[in-house]
N, C-alpha and C positions, 0 to 999 in steps of 0.2 A: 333803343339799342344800347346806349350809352348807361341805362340802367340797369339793365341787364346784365354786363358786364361788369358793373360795379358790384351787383350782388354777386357775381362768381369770387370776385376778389374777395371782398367781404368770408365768404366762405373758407375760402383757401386761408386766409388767413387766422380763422377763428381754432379753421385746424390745425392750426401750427403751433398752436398757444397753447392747445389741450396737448399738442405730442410734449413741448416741450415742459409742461404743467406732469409727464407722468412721472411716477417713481423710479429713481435713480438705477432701481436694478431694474426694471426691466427693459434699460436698455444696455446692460454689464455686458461684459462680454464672457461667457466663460474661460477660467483659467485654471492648469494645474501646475501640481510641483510636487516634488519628492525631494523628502528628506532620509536620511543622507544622499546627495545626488553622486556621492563617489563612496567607497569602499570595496572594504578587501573581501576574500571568500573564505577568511575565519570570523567575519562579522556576527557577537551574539546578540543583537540587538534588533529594534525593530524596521522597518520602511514603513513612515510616513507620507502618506496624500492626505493634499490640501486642495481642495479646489473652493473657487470664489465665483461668483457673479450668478449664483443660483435665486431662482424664485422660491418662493413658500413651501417647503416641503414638495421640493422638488424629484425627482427620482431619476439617476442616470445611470449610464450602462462604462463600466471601465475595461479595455480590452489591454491583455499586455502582450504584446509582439518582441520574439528574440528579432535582434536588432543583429543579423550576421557579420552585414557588411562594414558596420559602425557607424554609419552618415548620418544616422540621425531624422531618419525618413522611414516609411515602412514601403518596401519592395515588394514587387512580387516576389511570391514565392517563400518570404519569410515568415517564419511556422506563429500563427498563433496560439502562444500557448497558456494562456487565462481571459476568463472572462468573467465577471461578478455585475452584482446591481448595488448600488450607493441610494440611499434617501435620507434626507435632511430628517436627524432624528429619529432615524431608523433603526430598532435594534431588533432580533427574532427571536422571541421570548419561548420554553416549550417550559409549561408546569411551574412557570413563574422562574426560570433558570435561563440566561439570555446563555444564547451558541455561540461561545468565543472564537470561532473558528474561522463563522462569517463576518468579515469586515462590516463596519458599522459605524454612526457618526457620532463622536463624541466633543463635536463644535454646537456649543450653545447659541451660536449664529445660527439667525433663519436663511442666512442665505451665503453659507460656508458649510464645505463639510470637510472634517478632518479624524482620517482613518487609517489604522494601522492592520498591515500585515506581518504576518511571522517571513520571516527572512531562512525558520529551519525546515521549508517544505525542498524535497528536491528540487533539481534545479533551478532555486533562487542562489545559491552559491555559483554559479556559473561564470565560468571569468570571460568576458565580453559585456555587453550593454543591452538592456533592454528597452523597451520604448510603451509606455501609458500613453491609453487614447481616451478620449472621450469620445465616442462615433456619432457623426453629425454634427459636430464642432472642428477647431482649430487647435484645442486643448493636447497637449504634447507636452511630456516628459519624459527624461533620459535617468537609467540610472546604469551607471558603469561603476563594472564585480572587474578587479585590478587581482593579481596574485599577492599573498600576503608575505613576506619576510619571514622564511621559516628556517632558511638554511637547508632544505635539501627539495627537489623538484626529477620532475622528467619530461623529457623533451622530444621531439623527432618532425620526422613529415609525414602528413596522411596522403595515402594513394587511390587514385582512383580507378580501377583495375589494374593493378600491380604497377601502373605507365605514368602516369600524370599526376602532379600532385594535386590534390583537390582543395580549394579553393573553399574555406569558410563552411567545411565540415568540425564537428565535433568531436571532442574525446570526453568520457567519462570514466573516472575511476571508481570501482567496487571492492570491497573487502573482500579477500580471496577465501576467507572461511564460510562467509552467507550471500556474497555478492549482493551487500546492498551497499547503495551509490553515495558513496562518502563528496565528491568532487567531479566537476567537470571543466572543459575550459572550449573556445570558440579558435580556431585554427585561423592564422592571418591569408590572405589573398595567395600565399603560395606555399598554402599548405602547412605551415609552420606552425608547431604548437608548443606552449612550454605550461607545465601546471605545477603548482608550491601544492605539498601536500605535508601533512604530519610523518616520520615516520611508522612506516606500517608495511603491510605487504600487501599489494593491493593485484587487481585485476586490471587491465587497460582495454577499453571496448569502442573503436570507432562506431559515431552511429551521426545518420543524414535521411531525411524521408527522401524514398527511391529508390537506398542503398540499403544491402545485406553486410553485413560483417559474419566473418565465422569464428563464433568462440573457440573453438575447437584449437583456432591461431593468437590467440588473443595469449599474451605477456603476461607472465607475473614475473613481479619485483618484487623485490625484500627494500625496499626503499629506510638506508640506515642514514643517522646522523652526518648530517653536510652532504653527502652523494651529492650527484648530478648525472639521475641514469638516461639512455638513450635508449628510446625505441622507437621505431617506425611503424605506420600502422595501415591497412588495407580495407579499405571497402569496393564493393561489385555492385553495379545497377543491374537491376533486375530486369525480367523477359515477360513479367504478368502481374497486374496489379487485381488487389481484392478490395474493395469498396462497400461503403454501404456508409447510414445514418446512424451518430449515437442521439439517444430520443429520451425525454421524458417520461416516465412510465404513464404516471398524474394525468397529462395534457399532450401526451406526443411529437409536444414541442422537440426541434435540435437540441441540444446542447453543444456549443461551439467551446473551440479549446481547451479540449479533453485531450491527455496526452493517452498514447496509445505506447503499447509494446506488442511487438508480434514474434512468432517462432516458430522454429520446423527443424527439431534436431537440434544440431549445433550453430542453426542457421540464427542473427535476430536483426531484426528492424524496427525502427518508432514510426510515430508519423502523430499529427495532429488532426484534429477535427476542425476547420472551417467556421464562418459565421453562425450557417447554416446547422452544424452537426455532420457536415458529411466527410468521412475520409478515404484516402486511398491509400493502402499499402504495398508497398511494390514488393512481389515474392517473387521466386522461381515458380518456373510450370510445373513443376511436382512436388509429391510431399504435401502433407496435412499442416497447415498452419492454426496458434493457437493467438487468438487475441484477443488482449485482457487492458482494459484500464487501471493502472495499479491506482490502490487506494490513498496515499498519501496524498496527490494531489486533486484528489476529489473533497479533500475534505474544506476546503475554502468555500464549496459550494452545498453542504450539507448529504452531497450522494455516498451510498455505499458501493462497491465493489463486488462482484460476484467472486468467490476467491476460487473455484475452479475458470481454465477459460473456456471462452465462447471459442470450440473448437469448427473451425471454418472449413468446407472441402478444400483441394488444392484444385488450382488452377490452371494443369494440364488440357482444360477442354474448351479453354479464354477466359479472358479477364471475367472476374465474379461481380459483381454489382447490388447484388442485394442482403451483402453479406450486416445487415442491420443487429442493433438490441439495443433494449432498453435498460435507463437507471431509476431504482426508487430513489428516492429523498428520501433521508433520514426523518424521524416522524418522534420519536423518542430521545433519552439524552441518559449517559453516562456524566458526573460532574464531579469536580474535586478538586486537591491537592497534590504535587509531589513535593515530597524532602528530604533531606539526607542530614543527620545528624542536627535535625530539628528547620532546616535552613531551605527556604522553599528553591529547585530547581527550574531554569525555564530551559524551552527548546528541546523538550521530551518528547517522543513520539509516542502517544495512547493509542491503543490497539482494542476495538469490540469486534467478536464475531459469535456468530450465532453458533451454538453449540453443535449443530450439523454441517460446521463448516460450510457452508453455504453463503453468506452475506460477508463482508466487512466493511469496518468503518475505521476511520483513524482521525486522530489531532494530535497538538503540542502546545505543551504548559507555556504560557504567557511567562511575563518580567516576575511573576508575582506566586507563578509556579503551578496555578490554578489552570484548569482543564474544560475543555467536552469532548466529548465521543458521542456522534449521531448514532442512533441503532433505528433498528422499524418495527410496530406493530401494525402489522398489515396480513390479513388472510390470503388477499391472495397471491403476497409473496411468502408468506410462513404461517405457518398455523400458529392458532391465538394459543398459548401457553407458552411458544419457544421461551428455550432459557439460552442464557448469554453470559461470552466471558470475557472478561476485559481485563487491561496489561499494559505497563512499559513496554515500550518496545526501542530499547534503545540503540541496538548492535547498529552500528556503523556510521552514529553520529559523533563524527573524529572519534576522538577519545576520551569524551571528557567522563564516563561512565564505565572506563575500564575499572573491575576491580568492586563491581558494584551488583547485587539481584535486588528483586523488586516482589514484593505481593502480589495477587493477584484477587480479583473476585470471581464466581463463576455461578452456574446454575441461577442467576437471575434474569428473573421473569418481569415482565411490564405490562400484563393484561390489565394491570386494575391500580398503578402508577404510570405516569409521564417520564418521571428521570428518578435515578439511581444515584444516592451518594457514596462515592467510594474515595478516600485515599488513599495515596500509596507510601510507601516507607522505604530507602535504600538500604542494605545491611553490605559493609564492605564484605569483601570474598577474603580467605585465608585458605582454602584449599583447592585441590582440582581433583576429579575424577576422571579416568581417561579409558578407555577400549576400543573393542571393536564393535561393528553391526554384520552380521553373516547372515545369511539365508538358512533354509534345514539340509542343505549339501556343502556347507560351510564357504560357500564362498561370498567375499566381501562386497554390500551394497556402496555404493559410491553416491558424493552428493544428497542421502536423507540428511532430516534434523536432528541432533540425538538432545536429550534435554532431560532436566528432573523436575519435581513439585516435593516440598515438605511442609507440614505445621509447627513455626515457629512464631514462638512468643504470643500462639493465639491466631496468627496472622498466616496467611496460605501464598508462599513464596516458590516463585520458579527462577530457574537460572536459564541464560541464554542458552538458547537452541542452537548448537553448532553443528554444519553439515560436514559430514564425513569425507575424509581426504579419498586418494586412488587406491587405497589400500583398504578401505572401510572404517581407518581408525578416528578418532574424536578424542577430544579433550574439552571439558567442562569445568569454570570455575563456580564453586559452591560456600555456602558458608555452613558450619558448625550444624549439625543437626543429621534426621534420617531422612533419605531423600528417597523416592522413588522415580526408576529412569525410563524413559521409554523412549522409542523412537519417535517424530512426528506421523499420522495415521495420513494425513488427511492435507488436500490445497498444496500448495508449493513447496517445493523442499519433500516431496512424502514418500512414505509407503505405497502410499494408493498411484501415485505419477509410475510408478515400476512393477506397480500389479501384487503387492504382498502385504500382509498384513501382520501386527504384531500382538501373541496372546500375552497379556498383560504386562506388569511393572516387574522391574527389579530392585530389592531396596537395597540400599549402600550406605554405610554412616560412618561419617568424619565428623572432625579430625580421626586418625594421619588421613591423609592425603590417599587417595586408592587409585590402583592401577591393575587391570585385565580384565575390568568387567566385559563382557560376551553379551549382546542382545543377540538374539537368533529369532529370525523372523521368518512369515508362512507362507507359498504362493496363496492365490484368492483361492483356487480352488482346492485347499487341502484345511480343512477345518479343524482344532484340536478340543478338546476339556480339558479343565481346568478347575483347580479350586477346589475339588468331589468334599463335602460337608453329611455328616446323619445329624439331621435335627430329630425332634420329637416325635414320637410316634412311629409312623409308614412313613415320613417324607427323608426324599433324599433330595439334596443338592449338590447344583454343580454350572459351571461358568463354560458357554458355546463359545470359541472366539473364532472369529471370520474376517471372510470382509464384506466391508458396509454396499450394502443393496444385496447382496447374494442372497440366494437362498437354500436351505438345507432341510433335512429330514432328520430326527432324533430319534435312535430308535433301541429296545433296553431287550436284555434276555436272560432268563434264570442262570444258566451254566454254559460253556463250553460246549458240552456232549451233543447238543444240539442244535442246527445250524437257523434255527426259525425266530428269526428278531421280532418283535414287536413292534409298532410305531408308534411313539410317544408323543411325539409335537410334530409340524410341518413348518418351519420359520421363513416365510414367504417371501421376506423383506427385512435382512441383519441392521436392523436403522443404527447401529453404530460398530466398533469394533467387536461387541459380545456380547449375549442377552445371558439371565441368569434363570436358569430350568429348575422345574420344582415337581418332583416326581412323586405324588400323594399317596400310590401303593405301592411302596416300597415296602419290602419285608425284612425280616433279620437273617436272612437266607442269602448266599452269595450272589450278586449280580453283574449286570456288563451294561452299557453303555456306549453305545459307539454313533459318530454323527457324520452323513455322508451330504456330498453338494450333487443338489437337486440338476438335473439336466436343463 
C-alpha cells in the first residue's frame, strides 16, 4: 500500500515540474490598454490597443460598449456598439492592397498585439466613456471623450416624456444644412448635458434605444463665438418594438454591434445589434418605419450599406420580430491618397457607391492621408460589370474642410481587377452658386441635395451636396471652372425619397459668383425629352428622362393632322435617370415624338 502511494506522489509531482517547466505565456494572463486613456472630442489622432499575454498567432474578439453610467463596468442595458476580430499579425490583404480600415496588428511580438483605430468614425467623439473588452477574459479598458476648450458650447436637460429628466440619454449634434453628425455627448444621471462644439449651426437630436425623438421639435442654433446656448430636449418611449437579425450574407452569421438608425416621418430612433446580431427598435404602432445601418460605421468591419432603407411594415398589428437583412462584406478595394496643396490630409471620410445607387461603402485617410473603400463584386448582389463611384466625403467633419472640393473617380468597374487606384486632390473654393429647386408647378422641394461636377485640370471634381432649406433655396461653394448642377436622383437626401425626378444638368461658370439658378424637377410619372440631336443619315436622337425603375412607351408621328402615333421603343425598366433613343427611320420630313408612363 505504502508503494502505491508513493507512486501517486511521485506522479503528482512529476506533474508539477512539467506545468511549472511550461512557457511563460501560456500561463499570461491577458491584458488590455488604450492609448490615449483620456481625450477631448476634437481629438485628430489615433486610439491605440495593446494587448499582452497572447499565444502564437492567436485570434481575439474586441467588443467596445458605451460606458453610459461611467463606473467603469458594462451594465445591462448598455448599447454595444463595436465589435472587430485582432490576430497576432494579422493584416486583410485584397489584390496585394491591405484594408486600412480593419484594425490589425502592427506588434512584431508573437504574443502582443497593438492596433490602431481611427477616432474620425461617428461616435468615437462622444463625450462620455467607453469601455474595450476582450469576451472571455478580464481584459478591460476605459477610454474617456471630456469636452474640449472651445469657448462656445450648449447645454440643457433631456426629458423623458416631456416629465422626468432622463437619466444617461444622448445628445447628438448635426449640421443643419446635410445633418451629418459633427458631435455628441452622454447626459449625467439627471439628465444634464453640456457639449463644446466649433462654431456652426447645428441640429440638436436627443436619441436612447427605446426612445423616439421628433425632429420636427429638434433646435437649431447658430452657435457663434463664446455663446453659451441653452436647450432642452424631449424624447418619448415607445408602445411597439420591431426586431429582427442583422446577418452575414457569406455565412449567415450575426453581426453584433451594428449601430442602427430608424424612422417614420419626423419620427427617429437608433438602437444596436446585440452579441448575437439581434435588435430591437421601439416604434410607435403606426406608420412605416425605414431602418438602415448607416455606412460609416460599418466600414471598420469591411461591410457595405444598402443606401436605400430596408423599409419595415409598421407595427399597428404587434410587435414585428422577423424584421431581419443581410450584409455583404466588401470583396474589392478602392486605395489612395488625399492632399491639399501637396500635403497629405487624415480623418477624410471616402465614399464608394455603386452607380445604381444600391450598395455603399466608406473609410478615412489614416495619419499619412492614405485610404480604402471596400466595394463588392459579387453577382448575386450586383451584376458583374457594375461600375462605381468614389469621393470625399467630407461635409460635417467640424471644419477642417470648409472652403475645400475634391475629385472624384466614377464608371469603374472591377470584373477583371481587385482594387482601384485613385487619388484625390483639394482645390480651395472662391466662389458660390446659389438657387432654387422647384417642382414643374413651381413649387419649392425641401431637404434634396443640390450639387455640381466639372473637369478641371484634367481631374473630375464635385462640390458638396447641400440640401435645400424650407424654401427650396441652396447655396453651393465652387471653384473656378464650368460646372454642371443637378439635384441629387437617388438614396438619402433625393429626388427619389419625394417621388420626382430631375431631366438633366444645368451648366453655370464662374468666377463671378452666380445667383438664381432654377432646377426644376419631374413627378415620376410625367416623363420629358430631351437633348433632340439629326445625326447622319435617317437617325434622329434624343434623351427619355424619368424615373429610375419606371416604365414607358416612346412613340413618333409624321405631323400633327393626324392623331395615329407609332411605337417606337417600350422602356420596361428606366435603369437610371434617362436612356438615350435612337430613331433609325427618321426622315427629313417634320416629325413628333412624345413619351408616355406605362400603366
Amino acid at each position: 500500500m505504502q508503494k502505491i502511494i508513493g507512486t501517486n506522489l511521485a506522479i503528482k509531482f512529476a506533474w508539477l515540474l512539467a506545468f511549472l517547466s511550461w512557457p511563460l505565456e501560456s500561463q499570461a494572463t491577458i491584458a488590455l490598454s488604450v492609448t490615449p486613456a483620456v481625450t477631448s472630442n476634437t481629438y485628430s489622432g489615433v486610439v491605440t490597443l495593446n494587448i499582452t499575454g497572447l499565444t502564437n498567432f492567436q485570434q481575439i474578439k474586441v467588443q467596445t460598449f458605451l460606458d453610459l453610467n461611467g463606473n467603469g463596468t458594462v451594465d445591462n442595458g448598455e448599447p454595444l456598439m463595436d465589435v472587430f476580430n485582432l490576430k497576432e499579425s494579422g493584416v486583410t490583404i485584397v489584390g496585394g492592397i491591405t484594408n486600412l480600415n480593419l484594425p490589425y496588428d502592427s506588434n512584431p511580438a508573437t504574443d502582443a498585439i497593438t492596433a490602431t483605430l481611427s477616432f474620425a468614425l461617428p461616435l468615437e467623439n462622444l463625450v462620455g466613456q467607453k469601455i474595450y473588452h476582450v469576451p472571455g477574459t478580464t481584459a478591460t479598458a476605459t477610454l474617456t471623450v471630456t469636452n474640449a476648450s472651445l469657448g462656445q458650447s450648449v447645454s440643457g436637460v433631456i426629458y423623458s416624456n416631456g416629465v422626468a429628466p432622463f437619466a444617461n440619454a444622448m445628445v447628438a449634434a448635426l449640421t443643419a444644412t446635410n445633418q451629418n453628425y459633427v458631435g455628441g455627448v452622454v447626459a449625467d444621471a439627471a439628465g444634464r448635458y453640456v457639449l463644446a462644439l466649433p462654431p456652426g449651426t447645428y441640429v440638436l437630436l436627443p436619441v436612447f434605444p427605446g426612445f423616439y425623438a421628433d425632429t420636427s421639435r429638434s433646435p437649431v442654433i447658430n452657435l457663434t463665438n463664446g455663446l453659451a446656448a441653452t436647450n432642452n430636449l424631449f424624447l418619448t418611449n415607445t408602445t411597439a418594438t420591431i426586431g429582427g437579425t442583422v446577418y452575414d450574407f457569406a455565412n449567415t452569421n450575426g453581426i453584433g454591434g451594428v449601430f442602427l438608425q430608424g424612422q417614420s416621418g419626423s419620427l427617429f430612433e437608433i438602437a444596436f445589434t446585440d452579441t448575437n446580431g439581434y435588435y430591437s427598435l421601439g416604434v410607435t404602432a403606426s406608420g412605416n418605419w425605414k431602418v438602415r445601418p448607416p455606412p460609416e460605421r460599418l466600414s471598420r468591419r469591411a461591410y457595405l450599406s444598402l443606401q436605400n432603407n430596408s423599409v419595415v411594415t409598421n407595427a399597428s398589428a404587434g410587435n414585428v420580430t422577423n424584421a431581419s437583412f443581410g450584409l455583404y462584406r466588401g470583396t474589392n478595394l478602392f486605395y489612395g491618397r488625399l492632399t491639399i496643396s501637396n500635403q497629405p490630409v487624415p480623418n477624410v471620410c471616402i465614399e464608394a457607391n455603386d452607380d445604381g445607387q444600391i450598395y455603399a461603402g466608406k473609410g478615412y485617410t489614416d495619419s499619412h492621408g492614405d485610404y480604402t473603400v471596400a466595394t463588392l463584386l459579387n453577382s448575386n448582389a450586383l451584376p458583374l460589370g457594375t461600375t462605381w463611384f468614389c469621393s470625399p466625403s467630407p461635409n460635417g467633419q467640424w471644419n477642417l474642410f470648409t472652403g475645400f472640393i475634391f475629385n472624384y473617380a466614377d464608371n469603374v468597374v472591377f470584373t477583371n481587377q481587385p482594387t482601384c487606384a485613385q487619388n484625390f486632390v483639394g482645390l480651395p473654393t472662391s466662389c458660390t452658386v446659389s438657387g432654387t429647386l422647384v417642382n414643374n408647378t413651381n413649387q419649392p422641394l425641401v431637404g434634396v441635395g443640390v450639387g455640381g461636377t466639372a473637369m478641371i485640370g484634367g481631374l473630375n471634381y464635385v462640390t458638396g451636396f447641400v440640401d435645400t432649406d424650407t424654401n427650396g433655396n441652396f447655396t453651393v461653394y465652387a471653384a473656378p471652372g464650368t460646372w454642371n448642377f443637378n439635384a441629387n436622383c437617388c438614396g438619402n437626401h433625393s429626388l427619389e425619397d419625394q417621388n420626382y425626378y430631375e431631366a438633366g444638368t444645368v451648366p453655370v461658370a464662374v468666377p463671378p459668383s452666380y445667383a438664381g439658378l432654377k432646377l426644376v424637377v419631374f413627378p415620376a410619372d410625367q416623363p420629358q425629352i430631351g437633348q433632340p440631336q439629326k445625326n447622319y443619315g435617317n437617325q434622329f436622337m434624343f434623351n427619355v428622362y424619368g424615373a429610375n425603375g419606371h416604365s414607358y412607351t416612346v412613340q413618333s408621328i409624321g405631323g400633327l393632322a393626324t392623331t395615329n402615333w407609332n411605337p417606337l421603343l417600350v422602356i420596361s425598366n428606366l435603369g437610371g435617370n434617362s436612356m438615350f433613343i435612337q430613331d433609325g427611320q427618321a426622315t427629313n420630313a417634320t416629325g413628333f415624338y412624345r413619351v408616355l408612363p406605362n400603366p
